[in-house]
C-alpha positions in Angstrom: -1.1 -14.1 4.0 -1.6 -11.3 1.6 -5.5 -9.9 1.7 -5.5 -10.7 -2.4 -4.6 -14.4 -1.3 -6.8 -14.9 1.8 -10.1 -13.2 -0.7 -8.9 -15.0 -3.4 -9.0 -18.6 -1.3 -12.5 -17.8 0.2 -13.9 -15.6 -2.6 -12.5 -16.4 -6.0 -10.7 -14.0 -8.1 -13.5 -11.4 -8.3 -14.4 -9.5 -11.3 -12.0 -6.8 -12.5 -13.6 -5.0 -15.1 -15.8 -2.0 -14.7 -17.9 -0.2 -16.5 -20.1 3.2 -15.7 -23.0 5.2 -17.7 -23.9 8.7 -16.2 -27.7 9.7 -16.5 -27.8 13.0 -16.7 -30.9 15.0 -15.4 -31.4 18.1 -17.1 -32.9 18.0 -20.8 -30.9 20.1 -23.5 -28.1 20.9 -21.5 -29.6 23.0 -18.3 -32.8 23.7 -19.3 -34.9 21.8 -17.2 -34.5 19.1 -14.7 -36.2 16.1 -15.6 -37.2 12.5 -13.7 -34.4 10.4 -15.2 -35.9 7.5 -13.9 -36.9 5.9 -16.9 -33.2 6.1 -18.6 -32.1 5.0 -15.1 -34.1 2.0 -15.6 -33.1 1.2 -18.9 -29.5 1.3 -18.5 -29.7 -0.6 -15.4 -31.8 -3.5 -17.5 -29.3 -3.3 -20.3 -25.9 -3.3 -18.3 -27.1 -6.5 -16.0 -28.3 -8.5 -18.9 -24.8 -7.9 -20.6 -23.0 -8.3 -17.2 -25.0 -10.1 -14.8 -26.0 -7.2 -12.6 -25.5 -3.7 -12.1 -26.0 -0.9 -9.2 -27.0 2.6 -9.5 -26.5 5.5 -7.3 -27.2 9.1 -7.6 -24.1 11.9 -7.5 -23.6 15.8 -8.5 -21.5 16.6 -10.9 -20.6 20.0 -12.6 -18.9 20.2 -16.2 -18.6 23.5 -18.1 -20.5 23.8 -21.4 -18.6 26.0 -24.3 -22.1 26.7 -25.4 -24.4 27.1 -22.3 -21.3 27.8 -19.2 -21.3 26.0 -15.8 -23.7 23.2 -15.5 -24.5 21.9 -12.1 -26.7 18.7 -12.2 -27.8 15.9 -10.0 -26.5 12.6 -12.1 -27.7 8.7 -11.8 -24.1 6.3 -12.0 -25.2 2.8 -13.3 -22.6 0.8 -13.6 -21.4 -3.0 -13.5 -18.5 -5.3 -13.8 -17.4 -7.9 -15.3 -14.3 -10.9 -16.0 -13.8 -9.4 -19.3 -15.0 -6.6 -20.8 -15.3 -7.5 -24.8 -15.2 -5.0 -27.9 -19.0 -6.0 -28.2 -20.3 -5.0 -24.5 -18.3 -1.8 -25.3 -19.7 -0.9 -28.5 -23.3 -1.9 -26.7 -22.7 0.2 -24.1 -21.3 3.2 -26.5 -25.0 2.6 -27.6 -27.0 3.0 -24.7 -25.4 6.1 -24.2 -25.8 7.4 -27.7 -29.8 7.0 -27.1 -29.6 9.0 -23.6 -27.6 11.8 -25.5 -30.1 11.2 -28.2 -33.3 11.7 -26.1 -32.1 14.1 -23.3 -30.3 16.3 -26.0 -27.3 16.4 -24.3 -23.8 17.4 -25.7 -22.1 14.5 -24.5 -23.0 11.2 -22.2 -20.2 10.1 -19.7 -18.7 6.5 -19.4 -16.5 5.2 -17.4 -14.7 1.9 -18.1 -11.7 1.2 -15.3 -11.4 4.5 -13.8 -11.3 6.3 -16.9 -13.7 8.6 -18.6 -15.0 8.7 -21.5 -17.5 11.2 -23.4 -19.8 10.0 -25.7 
């Protein structure tokens, strides 16, 4: 018996739809770091009433900046998933991420929807 088969008989068919949000922590670019927490919080309270639940941990990542070079940062992943990921919960999404880049003055907010990424 396949693993897909055995889960699927004791587990269901699980949810197959992801979808990520990257909290930066640095305000305006590199400028300064910042506690994030509060975005953190936010995005975890949006994505689990749209989905059900969410998880967050905390990564480095380093992207180069055409306007201020290499950016090394401490990030917060948020992320959930879901049976079916709808135009709607997109576009919501699209928004959350709009109101980090807004507030944080960033020149782009990650997503990540199935293993691909997206900037915002």
């Amino acid at each position: 018996m396949e693993i897909q088969e055995k889960l699927g008989k004791k587990l269901g068919s699980g949810l197959s739809e992801k979808i990520a949000v990257y909290v930066p922590s640095t305000y305006d670019g590199n400028r300064e770091v910042i506690d994030n927490s509060a975005y953190v919080q936010k995005v975890m309270e949006e994505l689990a009433e749209l989905f059900g639940g969410a998880t967050a941990y905390e990564a480095s990542g380093a992207w180069i900046s055409e306007e201020k070079g290499l950016i090394i940062e401490n990030v917060t992943i948020v992320y959930a998933y879901c049976d079916t990921l709808t135009n709607e919960a997109i576009d919501d999404v699209i928004k959350i991420c709009e109101h980090i880049k807004e507030g944080l003055k960033q020149e782009a907010v990650s997503i990540e929807i199935n293993d691909k990424l997206y900037f915002i």
